[in-house]
C-alpha positions in Angstrom: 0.0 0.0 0.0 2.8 1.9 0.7 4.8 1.3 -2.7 1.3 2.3 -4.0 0.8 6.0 -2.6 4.6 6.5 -3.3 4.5 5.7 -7.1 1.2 7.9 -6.9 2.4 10.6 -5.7 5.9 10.1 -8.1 3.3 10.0 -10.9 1.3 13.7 -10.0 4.9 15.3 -9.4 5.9 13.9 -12.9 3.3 15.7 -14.1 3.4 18.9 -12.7 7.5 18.8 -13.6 6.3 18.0 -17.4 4.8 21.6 -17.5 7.1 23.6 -15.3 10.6 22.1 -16.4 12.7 23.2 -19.1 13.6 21.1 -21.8 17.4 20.6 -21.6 16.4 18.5 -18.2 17.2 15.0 -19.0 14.9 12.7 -17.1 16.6 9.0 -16.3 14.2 6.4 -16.4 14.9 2.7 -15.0 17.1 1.2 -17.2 19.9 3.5 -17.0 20.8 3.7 -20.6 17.3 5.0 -21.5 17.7 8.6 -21.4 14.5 10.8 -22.3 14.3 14.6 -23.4 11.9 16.2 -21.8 9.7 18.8 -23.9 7.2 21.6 -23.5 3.6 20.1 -24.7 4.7 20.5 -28.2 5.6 24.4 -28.0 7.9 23.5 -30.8 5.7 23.1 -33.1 4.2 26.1 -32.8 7.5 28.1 -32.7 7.3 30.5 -35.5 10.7 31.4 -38.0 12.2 34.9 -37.2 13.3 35.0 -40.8 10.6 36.5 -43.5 9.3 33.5 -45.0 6.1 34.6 -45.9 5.1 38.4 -47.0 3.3 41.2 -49.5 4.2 41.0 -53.2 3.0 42.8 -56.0 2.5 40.7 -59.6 4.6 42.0 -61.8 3.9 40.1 -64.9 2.3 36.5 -66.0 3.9 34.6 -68.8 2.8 31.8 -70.5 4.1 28.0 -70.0 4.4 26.3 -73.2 2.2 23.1 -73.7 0.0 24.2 -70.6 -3.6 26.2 -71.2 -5.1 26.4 -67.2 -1.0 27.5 -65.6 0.9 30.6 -66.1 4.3 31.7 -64.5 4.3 34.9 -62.2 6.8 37.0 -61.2 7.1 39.8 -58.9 8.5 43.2 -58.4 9.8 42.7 -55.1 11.8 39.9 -55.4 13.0 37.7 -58.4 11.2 34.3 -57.0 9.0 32.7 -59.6 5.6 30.8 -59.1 3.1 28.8 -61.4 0.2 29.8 -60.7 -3.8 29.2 -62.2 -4.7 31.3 -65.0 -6.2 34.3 -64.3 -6.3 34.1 -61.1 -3.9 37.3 -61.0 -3.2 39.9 -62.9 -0.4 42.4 -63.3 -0.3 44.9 -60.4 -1.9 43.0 -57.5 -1.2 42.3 -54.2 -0.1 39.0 -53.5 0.8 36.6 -50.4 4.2 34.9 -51.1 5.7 31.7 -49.2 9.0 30.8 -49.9 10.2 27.4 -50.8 11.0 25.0 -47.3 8.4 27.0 -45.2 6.4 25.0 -42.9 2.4 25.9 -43.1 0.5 24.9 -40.0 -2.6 22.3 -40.8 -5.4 24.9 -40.8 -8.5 25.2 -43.6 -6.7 27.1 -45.9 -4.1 25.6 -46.5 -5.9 21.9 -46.5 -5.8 21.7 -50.3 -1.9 21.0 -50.0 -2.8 17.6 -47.7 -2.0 15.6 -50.5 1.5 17.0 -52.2 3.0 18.8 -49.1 1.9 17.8 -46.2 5.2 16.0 -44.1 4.3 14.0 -40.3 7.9 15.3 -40.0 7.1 18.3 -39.6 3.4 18.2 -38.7 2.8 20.6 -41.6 2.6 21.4 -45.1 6.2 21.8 -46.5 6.3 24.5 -49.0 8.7 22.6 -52.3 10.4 23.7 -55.4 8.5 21.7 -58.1 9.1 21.9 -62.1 6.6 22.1 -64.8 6.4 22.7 -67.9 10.0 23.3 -68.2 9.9 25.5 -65.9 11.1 26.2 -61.8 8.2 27.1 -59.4 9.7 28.3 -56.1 7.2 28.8 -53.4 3.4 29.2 -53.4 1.3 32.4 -53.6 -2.2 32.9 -52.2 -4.4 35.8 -53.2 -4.9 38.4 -50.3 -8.7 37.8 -49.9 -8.0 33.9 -49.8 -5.9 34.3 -46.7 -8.0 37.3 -45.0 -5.1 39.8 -45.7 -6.4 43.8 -46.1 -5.0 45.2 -49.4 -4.1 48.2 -46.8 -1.0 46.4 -45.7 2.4 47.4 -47.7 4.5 45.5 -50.3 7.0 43.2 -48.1 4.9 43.3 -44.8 6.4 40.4 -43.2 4.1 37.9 -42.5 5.4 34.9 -41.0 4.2 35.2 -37.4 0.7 36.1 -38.4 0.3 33.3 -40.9 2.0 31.0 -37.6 4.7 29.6 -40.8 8.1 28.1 -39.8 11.3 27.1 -40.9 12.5 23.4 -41.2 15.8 24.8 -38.7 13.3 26.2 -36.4 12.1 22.8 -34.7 14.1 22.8 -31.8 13.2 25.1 -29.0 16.2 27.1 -27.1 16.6 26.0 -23.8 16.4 28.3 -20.4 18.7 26.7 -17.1 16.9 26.4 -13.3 19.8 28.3 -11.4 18.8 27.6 -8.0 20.8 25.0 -6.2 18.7 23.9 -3.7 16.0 23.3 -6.4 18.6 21.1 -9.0 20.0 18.6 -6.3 16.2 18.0 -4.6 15.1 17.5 -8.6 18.4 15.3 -9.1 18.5 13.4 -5.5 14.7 12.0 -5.4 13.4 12.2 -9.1 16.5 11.3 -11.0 16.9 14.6 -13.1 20.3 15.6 -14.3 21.0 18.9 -14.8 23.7 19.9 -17.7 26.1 23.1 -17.1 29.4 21.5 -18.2 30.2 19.0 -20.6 27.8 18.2 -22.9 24.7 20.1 -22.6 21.0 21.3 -23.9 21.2 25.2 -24.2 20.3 27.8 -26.3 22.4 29.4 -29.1 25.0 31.8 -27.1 23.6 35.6 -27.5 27.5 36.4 -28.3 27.6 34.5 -31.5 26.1 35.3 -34.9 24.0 32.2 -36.0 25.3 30.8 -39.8 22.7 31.7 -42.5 22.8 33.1 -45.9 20.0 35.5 -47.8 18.8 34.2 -51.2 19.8 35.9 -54.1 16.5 36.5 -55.7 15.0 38.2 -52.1 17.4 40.8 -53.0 15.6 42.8 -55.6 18.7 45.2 -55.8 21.3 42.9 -55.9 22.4 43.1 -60.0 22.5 47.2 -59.2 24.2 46.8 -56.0 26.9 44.3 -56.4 27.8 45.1 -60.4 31.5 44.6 -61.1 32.4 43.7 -57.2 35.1 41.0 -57.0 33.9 38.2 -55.6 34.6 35.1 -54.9 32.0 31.6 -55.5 32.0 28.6 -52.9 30.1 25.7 -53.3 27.4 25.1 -50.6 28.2 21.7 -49.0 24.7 19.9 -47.7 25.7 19.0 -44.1 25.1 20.2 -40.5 25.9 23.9 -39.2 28.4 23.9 -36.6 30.4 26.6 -34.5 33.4 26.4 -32.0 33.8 28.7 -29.9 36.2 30.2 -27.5 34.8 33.0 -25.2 35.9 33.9 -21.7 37.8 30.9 -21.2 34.7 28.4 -22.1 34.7 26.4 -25.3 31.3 25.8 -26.5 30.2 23.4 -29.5 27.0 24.9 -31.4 24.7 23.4 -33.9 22.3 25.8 -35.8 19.7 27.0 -33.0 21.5 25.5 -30.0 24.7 24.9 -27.4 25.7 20.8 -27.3 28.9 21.2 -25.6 30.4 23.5 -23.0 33.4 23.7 -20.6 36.4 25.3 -19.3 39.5 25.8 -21.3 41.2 23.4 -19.5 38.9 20.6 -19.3 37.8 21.0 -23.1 41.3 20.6 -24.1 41.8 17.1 -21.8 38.2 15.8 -22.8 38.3 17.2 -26.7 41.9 15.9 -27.9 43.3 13.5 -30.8 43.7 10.8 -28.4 40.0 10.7 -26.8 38.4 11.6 -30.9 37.6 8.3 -31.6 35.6 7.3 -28.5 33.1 10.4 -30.0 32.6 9.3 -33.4 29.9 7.5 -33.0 27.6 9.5 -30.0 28.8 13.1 -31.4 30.4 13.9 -34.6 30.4 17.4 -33.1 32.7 16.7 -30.7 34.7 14.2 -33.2 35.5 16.1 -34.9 36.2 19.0 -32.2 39.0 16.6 -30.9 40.4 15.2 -34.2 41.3 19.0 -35.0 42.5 19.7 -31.7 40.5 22.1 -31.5 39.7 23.6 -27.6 43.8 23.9 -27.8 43.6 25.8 -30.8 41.2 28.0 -29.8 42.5 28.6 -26.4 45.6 31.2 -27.9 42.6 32.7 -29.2 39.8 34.2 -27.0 37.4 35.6 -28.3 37.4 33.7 -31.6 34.9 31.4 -33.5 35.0 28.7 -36.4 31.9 28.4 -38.3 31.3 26.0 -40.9 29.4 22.8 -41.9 30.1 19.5 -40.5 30.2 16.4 -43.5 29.6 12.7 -43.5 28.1 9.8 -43.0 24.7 9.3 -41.8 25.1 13.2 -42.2 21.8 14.6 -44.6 22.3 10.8 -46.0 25.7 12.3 -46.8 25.2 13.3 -50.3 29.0 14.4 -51.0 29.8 11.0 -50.5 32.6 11.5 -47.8 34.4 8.4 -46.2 34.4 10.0 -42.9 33.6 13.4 -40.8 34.9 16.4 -42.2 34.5 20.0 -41.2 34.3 22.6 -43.5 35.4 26.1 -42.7 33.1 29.5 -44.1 33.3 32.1 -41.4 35.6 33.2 -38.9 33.6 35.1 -36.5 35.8 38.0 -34.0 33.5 37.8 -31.2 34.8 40.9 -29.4 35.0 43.3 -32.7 32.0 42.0 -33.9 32.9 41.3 -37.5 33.7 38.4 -39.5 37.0 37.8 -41.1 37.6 39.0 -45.0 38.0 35.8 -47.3 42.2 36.5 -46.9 41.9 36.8 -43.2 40.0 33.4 -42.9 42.4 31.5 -45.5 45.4 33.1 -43.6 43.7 31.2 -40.0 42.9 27.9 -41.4 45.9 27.3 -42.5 47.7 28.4 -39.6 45.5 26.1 -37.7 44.9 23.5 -39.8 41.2 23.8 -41.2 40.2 22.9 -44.2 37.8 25.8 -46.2 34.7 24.9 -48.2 35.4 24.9 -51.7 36.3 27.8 -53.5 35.4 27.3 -57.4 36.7 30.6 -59.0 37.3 34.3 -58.0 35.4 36.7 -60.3 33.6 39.9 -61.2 30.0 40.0 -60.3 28.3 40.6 -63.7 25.0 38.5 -63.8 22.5 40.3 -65.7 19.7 39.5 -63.9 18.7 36.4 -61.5 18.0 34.2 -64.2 21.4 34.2 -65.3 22.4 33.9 -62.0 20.1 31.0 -61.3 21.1 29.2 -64.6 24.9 29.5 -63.3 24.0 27.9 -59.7 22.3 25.1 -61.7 25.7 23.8 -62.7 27.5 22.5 -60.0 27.6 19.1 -59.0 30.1 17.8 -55.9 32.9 15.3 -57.2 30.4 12.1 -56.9 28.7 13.5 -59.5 25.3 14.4 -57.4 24.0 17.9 -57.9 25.4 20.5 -55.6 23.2 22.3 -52.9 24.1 25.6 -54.5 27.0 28.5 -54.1 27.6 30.7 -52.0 29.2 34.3 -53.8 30.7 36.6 -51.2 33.1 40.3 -51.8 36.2 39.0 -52.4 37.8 42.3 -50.8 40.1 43.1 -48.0 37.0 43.2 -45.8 33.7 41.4 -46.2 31.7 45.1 -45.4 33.2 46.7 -48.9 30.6 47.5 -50.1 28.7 47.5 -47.8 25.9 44.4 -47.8 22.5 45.0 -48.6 19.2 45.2 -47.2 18.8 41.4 -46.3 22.1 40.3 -46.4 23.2 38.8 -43.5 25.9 41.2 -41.8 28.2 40.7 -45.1 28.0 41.3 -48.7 27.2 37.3 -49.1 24.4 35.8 -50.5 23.1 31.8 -51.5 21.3 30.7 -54.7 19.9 27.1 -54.2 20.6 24.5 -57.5 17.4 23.9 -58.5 18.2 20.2 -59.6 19.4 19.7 -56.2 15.8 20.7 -54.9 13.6 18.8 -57.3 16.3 15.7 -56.4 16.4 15.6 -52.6 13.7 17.6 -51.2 11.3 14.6 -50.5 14.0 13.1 -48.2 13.4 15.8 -45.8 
């Protein structure tokens, strides 16, 4: 009766911890080797993206699709994204709702009519894709205002993301938030069997110090072909792996995925824990960290303060490791001053990795920037393929000058005259994987 009332009672304070506790808690069940993450009812899924995904654009023109009497092609004067869409169901000069391609639209009414083509369990929504018709690219969806309840009062590239409740694929993972009191963490730890991660490796949030890694698309910058004509600038290709940032700050090392902290610790212990001789014992658990060690790189880092390595992480079992890599490899693209604020010019970065023996994504060629206009630019992007011969994610074309800010970027750009364009063979290919 006893044994009873206690699992009773264990069973209402479960409960009540499910709502109050954050989600880095880790919550040990009975075998010890089953460790659960505990979550906020499902607040994840209804986290919205805080990059524009879905706003106000105005129809610039409709062209015709050849071979196809009921579609027509639309594009905007705005942005250079281009959408099939029914005919006559716009007409030059209106208003319209745009989503971009790998947008996440909640299950509501209006959007039901997608069930069949786009809706992912994944993602417990309808996943906006790049389809081709007709010879042509369609990039994103567009809804009429009235369909969607929008008033024709509201300005050309009114953001509306949040209203619409629309997210992005990266935003699934919520950031995490510590419980700092002690006497509350060793009651939590000592009778309910809740650990607690501040050191080692960790749950937490994306460190406020550090920029996150994310490129604007070139055809969301409508005055890009003005803006960047005849800048030098150099063309990487964009490798299909997993974000990841080291970081040294203070005297703690910190390993970072996209939206959040995995690993964190003192100089000193990162660079006994995270070395060539413990690397292989990670592989398997945490390529992060794998890789962290086989590069030496809490010891690297530690002449540095204040510095950190951004790049994407390669491999098996890695986005089903479509370069076709033998092994974990991390790719350097930004070297981020954390102090100064600033990322490193392209000279700076090559002049660090190999002083500290990183390898750079790949560089293809050093130009001038004289696309005419997106399509040319898109057409160029469609090109690449990694040396398996699969098609390429896309490129990545950045000022090739002393310093990344001359010129300096654009509305949109993120902190850097840098932009993305996204090989369209690469999207029709892979995007139902995701």
């Amino acid at each position: 009766m006893i044994l009873d009332l206690v699992k009773a009672v264990k069973a209402i304070l479960s409960a009540w911890l499910h709502l109050i506790v954050p989600m880095e808690i880790r919550l040990k069940h009975l075998a010890p080797s089953r460790v659960h993450l505990y979550h906020l009812s499902n607040e994840w899924r209804n986290k919205m993206s805080d990059k524009p995904l879905a706003y106000i654009s105005i129809v610039k023109s409709l062209e015709p699709i050849e071979g196809k009497d009921r579609i027509e092609l639309a594009k905007f004067g705005n942005h250079a994204w281009q959408v099939i869409v029914q005919k006559g169901q716009f007409a030059p000069g209106d208003k319209a709702v745009y989503i971009e391609t790998g947008a996440i639209l909640p299950v509501r009414d209006e959007f039901k009519f997608l069930e069949s083509r786009c809706f992912s369990a994944k993602y417990d929504g309808y996943k906006i894709k790049t389809i081709k018709m007709g010879g042509v690219y369609s990039e994103g969806i567009v809804f009429t205002m009235d369909s969607l309840e929008i008033p024709q009062a509201r300005p050309v590239d009114h953001n509306l993301t949040k209203e619409l409740a629309i997210r992005a694929i990266e935003d699934e993972i919520l950031p995490v938030t510590v419980i700092e009191k002690t006497w509350c963490r060793k009651i939590l730890s000592k009778f309910f069997g809740i650990e607690f991660g501040r050191w080692g490796f960790v749950k937490g949030g994306f460190p406020s110090y550090l920029a996150k890694t994310d490129e604007t698309q070139a055809a969301s910058i409508p005055e890009l072909f003005g803006g960047m004509a005849g800048t030098n600038v150099y063309v990487s290709i964009k490798l299909d792996g997993q974000s990841l940032t080291f970081a040294m700050h203070n005297g703690i090392f910190t390993i970072c995925t996209r939206n959040q902290t995995i690993y964190r610790n003192k100089t000193q212990k990162a660079t006994r824990e995270l070395s060539p001789n413990t690397a292989s014992k990670y592989k398997s658990p945490s390529p992060q960290a794998y890789v962290a060690a086989q590069l030496n790189v809490p010891r690297k880092l530690a002449k540095l303060d204040g510095i950190a390595v951004q790049g994407e992480l390669c491999g098996p079992k890695i986005q089903k490791n479509k370069i076709g890599l033998a092994d974990y490899k991390f790719f350097v693209f930004n070297i981020f001053d954390i102090a100064k604020r600033r990322y490193y010019s392209y000279t700076e970065a090559e002049k660090f990795c190999i002083a500290n023996g990183f390898s750079m994504v790949p560089v293809v060629e050093r130009r001038k920037f004289d696309f005419a206009d997106i399509g040319e630019l898109q057409e160029y992007a469609n090109m690449f393929d990694y040396e398996n011969g699969s098609p390429a994610e896309g490129i990545v074309i950045r000022g090739e000058d002393d310093s990344p800010y001359t010129p300096e970027p654009l509305e949109k750009m993120h902190g850097m005259m840098s932009f993305k364009v996204i090989n369209q063979r690469f999207k029709v290919k892979y995007q139902a994987d995701e």
